[in-house]
C-alpha positions in Angstrom: -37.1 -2.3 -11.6 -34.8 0.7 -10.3 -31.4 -0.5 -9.4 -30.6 0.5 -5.7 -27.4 2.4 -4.8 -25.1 -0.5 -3.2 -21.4 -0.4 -1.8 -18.4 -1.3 -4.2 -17.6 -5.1 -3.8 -14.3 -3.7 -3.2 -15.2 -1.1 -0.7 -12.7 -0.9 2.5 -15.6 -0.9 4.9 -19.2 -1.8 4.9 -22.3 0.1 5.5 -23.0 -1.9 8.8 -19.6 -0.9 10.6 -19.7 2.9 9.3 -23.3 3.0 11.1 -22.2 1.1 14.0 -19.1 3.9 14.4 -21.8 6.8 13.5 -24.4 5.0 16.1 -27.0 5.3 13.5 -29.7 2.8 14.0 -32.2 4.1 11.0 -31.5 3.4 7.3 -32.4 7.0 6.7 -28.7 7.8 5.5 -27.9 4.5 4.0 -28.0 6.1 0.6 -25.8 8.8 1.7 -23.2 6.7 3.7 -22.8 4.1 0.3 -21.7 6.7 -1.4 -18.8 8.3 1.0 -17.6 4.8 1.7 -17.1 4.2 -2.4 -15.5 7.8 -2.9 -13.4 7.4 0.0 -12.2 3.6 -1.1 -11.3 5.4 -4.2 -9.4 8.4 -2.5 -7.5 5.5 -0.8 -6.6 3.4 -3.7 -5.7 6.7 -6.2 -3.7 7.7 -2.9 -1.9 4.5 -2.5 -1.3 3.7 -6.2 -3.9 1.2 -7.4 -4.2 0.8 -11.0 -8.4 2.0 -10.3 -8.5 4.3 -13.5 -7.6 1.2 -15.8 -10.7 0.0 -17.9 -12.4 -3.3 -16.5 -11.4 -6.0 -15.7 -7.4 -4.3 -14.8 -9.1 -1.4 -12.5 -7.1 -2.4 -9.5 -8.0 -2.6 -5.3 -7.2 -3.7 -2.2 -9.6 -6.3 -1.9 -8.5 -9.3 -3.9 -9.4 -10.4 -7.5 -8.0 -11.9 -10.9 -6.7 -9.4 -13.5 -6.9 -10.6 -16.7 -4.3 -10.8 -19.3 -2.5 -7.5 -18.2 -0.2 -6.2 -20.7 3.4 -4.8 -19.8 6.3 -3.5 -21.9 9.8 -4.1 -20.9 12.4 -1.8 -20.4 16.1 -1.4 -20.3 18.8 -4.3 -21.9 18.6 -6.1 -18.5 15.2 -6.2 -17.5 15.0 -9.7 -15.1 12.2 -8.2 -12.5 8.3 -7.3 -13.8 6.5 -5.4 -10.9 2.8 -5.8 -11.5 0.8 -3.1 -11.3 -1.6 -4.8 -7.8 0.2 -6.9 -5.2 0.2 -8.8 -3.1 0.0 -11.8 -5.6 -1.9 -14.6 -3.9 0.6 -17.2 -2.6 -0.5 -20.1 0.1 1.4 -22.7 1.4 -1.2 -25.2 2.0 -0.9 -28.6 3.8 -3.9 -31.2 2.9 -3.8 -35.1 2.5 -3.7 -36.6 -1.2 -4.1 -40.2 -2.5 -2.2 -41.1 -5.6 -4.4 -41.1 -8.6 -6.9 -38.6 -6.5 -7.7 -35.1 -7.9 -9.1 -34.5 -4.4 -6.7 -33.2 -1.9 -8.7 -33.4 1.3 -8.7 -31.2 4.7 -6.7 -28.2 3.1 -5.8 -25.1 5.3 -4.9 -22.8 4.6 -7.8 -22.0 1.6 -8.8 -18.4 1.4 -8.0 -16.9 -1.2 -7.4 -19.7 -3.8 -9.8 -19.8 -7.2 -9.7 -22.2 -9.6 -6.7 -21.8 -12.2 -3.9 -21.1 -9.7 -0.7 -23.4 -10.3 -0.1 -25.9 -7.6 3.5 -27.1 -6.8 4.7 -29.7 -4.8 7.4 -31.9 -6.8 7.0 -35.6 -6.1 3.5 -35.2 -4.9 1.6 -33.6 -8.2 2.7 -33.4 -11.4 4.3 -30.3 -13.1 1.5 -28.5 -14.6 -1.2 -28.9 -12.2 -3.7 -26.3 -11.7 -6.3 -25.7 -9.4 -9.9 -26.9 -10.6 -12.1 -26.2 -7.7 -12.6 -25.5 -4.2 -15.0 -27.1 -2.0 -14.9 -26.3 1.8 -11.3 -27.4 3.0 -11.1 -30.0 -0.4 -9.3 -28.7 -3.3 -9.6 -30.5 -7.1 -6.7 -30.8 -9.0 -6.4 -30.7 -12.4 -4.1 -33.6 -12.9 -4.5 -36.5 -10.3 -1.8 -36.8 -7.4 1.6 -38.7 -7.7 1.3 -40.1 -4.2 -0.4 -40.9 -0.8 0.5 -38.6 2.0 -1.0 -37.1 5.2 -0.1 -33.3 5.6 1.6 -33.0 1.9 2.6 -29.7 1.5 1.5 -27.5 -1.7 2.5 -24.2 -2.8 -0.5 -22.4 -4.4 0.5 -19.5 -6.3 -1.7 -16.9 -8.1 0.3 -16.0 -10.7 -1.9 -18.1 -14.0 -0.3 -17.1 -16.4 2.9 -15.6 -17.7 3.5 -15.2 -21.6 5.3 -13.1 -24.5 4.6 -11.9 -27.6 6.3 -14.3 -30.1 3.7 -12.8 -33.1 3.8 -9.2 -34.2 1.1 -6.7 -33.3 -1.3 -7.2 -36.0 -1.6 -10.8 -35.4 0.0 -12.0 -31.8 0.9 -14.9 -30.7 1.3 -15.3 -27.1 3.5 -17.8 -25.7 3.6 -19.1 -22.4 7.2 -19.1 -20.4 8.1 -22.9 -19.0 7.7 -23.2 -15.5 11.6 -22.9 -14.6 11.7 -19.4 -16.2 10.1 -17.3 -14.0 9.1 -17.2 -10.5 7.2 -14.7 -7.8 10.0 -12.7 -5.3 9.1 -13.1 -1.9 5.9 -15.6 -2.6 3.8 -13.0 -4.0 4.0 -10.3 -1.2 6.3 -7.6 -3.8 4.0 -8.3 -6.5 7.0 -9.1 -8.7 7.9 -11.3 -11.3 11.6 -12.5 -11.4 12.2 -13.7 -14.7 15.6 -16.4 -15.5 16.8 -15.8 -19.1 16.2 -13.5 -21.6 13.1 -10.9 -21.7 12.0 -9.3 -24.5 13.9 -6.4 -24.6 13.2 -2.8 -25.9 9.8 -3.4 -26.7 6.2 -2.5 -25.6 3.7 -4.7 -25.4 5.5 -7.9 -25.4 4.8 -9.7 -22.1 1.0 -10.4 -20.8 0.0 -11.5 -17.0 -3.3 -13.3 -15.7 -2.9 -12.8 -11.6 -5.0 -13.3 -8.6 -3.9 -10.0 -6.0 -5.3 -7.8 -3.0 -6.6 -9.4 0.5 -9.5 -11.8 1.1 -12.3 -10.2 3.0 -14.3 -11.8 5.1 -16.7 -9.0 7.2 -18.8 -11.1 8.9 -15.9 -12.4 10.4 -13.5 -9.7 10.6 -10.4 -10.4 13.3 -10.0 -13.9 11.9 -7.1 -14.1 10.6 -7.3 -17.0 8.3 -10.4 -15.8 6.2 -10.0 -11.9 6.3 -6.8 -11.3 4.9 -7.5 -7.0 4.9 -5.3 -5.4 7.4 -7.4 -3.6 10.0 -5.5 0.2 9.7 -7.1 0.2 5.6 -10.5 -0.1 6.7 -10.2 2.1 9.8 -8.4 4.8 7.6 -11.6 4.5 5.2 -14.0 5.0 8.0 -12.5 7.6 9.1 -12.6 9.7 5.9 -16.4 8.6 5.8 -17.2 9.7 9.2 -15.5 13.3 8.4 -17.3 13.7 5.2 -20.5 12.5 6.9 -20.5 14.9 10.0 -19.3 17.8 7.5 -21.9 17.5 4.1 -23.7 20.4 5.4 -20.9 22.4 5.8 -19.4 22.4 2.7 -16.7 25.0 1.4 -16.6 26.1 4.9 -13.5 25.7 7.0 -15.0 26.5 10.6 -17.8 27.4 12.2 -18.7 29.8 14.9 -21.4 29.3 17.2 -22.5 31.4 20.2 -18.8 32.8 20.6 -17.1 29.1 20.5 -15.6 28.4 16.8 -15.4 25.1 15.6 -12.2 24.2 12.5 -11.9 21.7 10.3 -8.4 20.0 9.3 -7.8 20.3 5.2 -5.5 17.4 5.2 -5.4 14.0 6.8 -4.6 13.6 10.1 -1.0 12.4 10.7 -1.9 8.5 11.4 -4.2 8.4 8.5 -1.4 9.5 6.2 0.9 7.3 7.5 -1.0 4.6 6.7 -1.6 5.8 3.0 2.4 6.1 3.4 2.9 2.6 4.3 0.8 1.2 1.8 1.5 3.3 -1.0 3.1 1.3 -4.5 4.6 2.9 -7.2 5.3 2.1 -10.6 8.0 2.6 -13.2 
């Protein structure tokens, strides 16, 4: 069986809303229009920073996911703060109703965006070292049972899994996780940085490793609710922008205008001023 052309799952639009904009109704150009929307997700993300040329699982987006066991070097005698390379870090404050001895915690909202392995804190209501071990509709399953019975307890959800160092050498590491106290996300995930209480590992590469959930929640079908689409609506509007310019020029290519019965017709070489600004405002870089 041929595999069909399909859009990225982290594409910035989808094919439905690009046709809607283009007021096609036949699937004539579907082919055509996957394609623009993935190269001009990835024009975004290079544009804006997003780790995308790392290898599988690392390549980084907009559209959330887990990176797996990321490896970072530290620099400088210092070093407290760790930017990851993809924010924002997934952080909920979620209120649900627990029973002691329960690992269900029942009628949870916020839930998008939480996946099974995220830390759950809430001192006095679970115990240290609970994790998230599945998600079913608004009821969440903890990985240690709860400490006590309350309506509307209050859990912090974070998305950062894991946080180590390199105790071992590089032939034969041994990664070691940092306690709980030692380390915390700035600003609940939103900087997509790691503040880190104590001593680093200090002028040396490869020495501290991260397992992180980051990006925004999409929901399409839904789009405009604001509790299970998390993408903010200026990314995907800048992306179907760049796929309706490349759609309505890919006969013209290398030209830069057109003249037709006296009237000439020019095309812009750059993006238009709002479209930058938004690659402006959500561009990240890394040190």
């Amino acid at each position: 069986m041929t595999q069909k052309e399909q859009v990225s799952p982290y594409a910035l639009t989808t094919l439905a809303r690009v046709k809607d904009r283009l007021q096609i109704t036949l699937d004539d150009s579907d082919a055509v229009l996957m394609r623009m929307i993935n190269a001009a997700t990835s024009f975004i993300e290079r544009e804006c920073g997003k780790s995308g040329l790392d290898r599988f699982p690392n390549d980084g987006h907009f559209i959330q996911k887990t990176y797996t066991n990321e490896v970072y070097s530290v620099i400088g005698k210092q070093a407290i703060y760790l930017p990851l390379r993809n924010a924002p870090v997934a952080y909920l404050i979620v209120s649900g109703n627990t029973i002691a001895g329960s690992n269900a915690v029942t009628n949870c909202s916020p839930v998008t965006g939480i996946v099974s392995g995220m830390p759950v804190l809430a001192q006095g209501v679970v115990p240290q070292g609970t994790t998230v071990a599945g998600i079913t509709g608004t009821t969440i399953t903890l990985s240690l049972p709860a400490s006590v019975t309350q309506t509307g307890a209050v859990l912090e959800v974070s998305g950062l899994i894991s946080f180590q160092y390199r105790a071992g050498t590089p032939s034969s590491p041994s990664w070691t996780t940092f306690i709980q106290d030692q380390f915390e996300l700035e600003q609940q995930g939103y900087s997509g940085i790691v503040r880190v209480y104590g001593v680093m590992p200090r002028l040396a590469s490869n020495m501290l490793r991260a397992t992180y959930v980051a990006g925004y929640p999409v929901d399409w079908p839904n789009a405009g609710n604001s509790s299970t689409h998390l993408l903010p609506d200026d990314l995907a509007n800048l992306c179907e922008n760049l796929v309706v310019r490349i759609f309505k020029r890919r006969l013209l290519d290398g030209k830069s205008s057109e003249n037709i019965a006296g009237a000439t017709t020019s095309w812009r070489d750059r993006l238009d001023a709002f479209d930058q600004n938004v690659v402006d405002n959500y561009r990240r870089i890394i040190i």
